[in-house]
N, C-alpha and C positions, 0 to 999 in steps of 0.2 A: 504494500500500500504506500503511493507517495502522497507527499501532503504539498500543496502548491496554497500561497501565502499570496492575498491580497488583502491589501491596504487601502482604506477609503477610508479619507477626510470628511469630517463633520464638524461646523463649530469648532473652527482649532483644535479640534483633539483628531488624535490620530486613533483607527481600530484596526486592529488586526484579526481578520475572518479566516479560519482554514478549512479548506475545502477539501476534503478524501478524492484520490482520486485511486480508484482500488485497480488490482492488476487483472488484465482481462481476462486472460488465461484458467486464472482458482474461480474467475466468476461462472464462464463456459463451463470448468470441470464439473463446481460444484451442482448446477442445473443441470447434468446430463447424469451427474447421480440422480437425481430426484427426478426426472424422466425415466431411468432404469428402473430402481425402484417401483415403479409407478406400471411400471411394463410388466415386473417379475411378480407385485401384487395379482395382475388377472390372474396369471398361472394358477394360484395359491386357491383361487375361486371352483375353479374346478373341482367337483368332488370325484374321485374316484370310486368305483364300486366295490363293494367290499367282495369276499369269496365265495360267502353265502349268497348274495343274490347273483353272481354271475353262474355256480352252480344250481339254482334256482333256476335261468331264466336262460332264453338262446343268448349269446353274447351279441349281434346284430339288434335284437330286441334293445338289451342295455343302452346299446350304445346309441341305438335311435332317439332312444328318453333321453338322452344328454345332447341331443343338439341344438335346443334351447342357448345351452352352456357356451357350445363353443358356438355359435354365432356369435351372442353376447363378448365372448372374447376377442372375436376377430374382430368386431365394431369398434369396442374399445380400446382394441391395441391400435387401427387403423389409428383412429382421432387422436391419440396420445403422438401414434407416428407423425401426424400432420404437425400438432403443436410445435414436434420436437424438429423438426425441418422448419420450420418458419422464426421457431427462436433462433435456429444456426444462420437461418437468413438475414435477419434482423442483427443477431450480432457481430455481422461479415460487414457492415455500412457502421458499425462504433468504432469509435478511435480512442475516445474517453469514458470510462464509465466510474459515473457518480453517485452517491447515495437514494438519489431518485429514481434513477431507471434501476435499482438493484430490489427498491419496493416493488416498481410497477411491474418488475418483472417476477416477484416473489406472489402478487394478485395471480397473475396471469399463473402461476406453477398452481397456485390453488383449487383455482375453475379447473383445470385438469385431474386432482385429486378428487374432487367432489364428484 
């Protein structure tokens, strides 16, 4: 994190504001955790059948009850994948990233959790 110092006069007093200006790279990493994450959650949605019902049941049977399941996965991994291509877009046009975009961008990882 580097810290870049401006100074603006008021009233004969001088103030000194420091602005964060954080490294872009641990900001990229750490949001592609949290998209991974976020990706490795669906999996986790999934129930697997246990032995008794697959010995119970034809296993084509089972696994047609679960396609509910992985639709639902594949929607939501889609849309997570969208997000996560659009954040790498979006952070290819920053040069500087500042406290503000590190919130608006931590919204935006939200709406994706939700």
């Amino acid at each position: 994190m580097r810290t870049s110092r401006i100074t603006i006069t008021l009233a004969k007093q001088t103030i000194a504001i420091h602005k964060f200006i954080y490294e872009k790279n641990r900001v990229i990493a750490f949001y592609d955790t949290v998209f991974s994450i976020a990706m490795t959650h669906l999996v986790l949605e999934i129930d697997v059948p246990s032995s008794d019902v697959l010995n119970q049941n034809d296993f084509l049977s089972v696994l047609s009850n679960r396609i509910p399941n992985f639709i639902g996965f594949l929607v939501s991994f889609i849309v997570i994948a969208i997000y996560w291509v659009s954040h790498l877009r979006v952070f290819s046009y920053v040069r500087h990233i500042k406290e503000k975009l590190i919130w608006l961008k931590f919204m935006s990882a939200y709406a994706v959790l939700l």
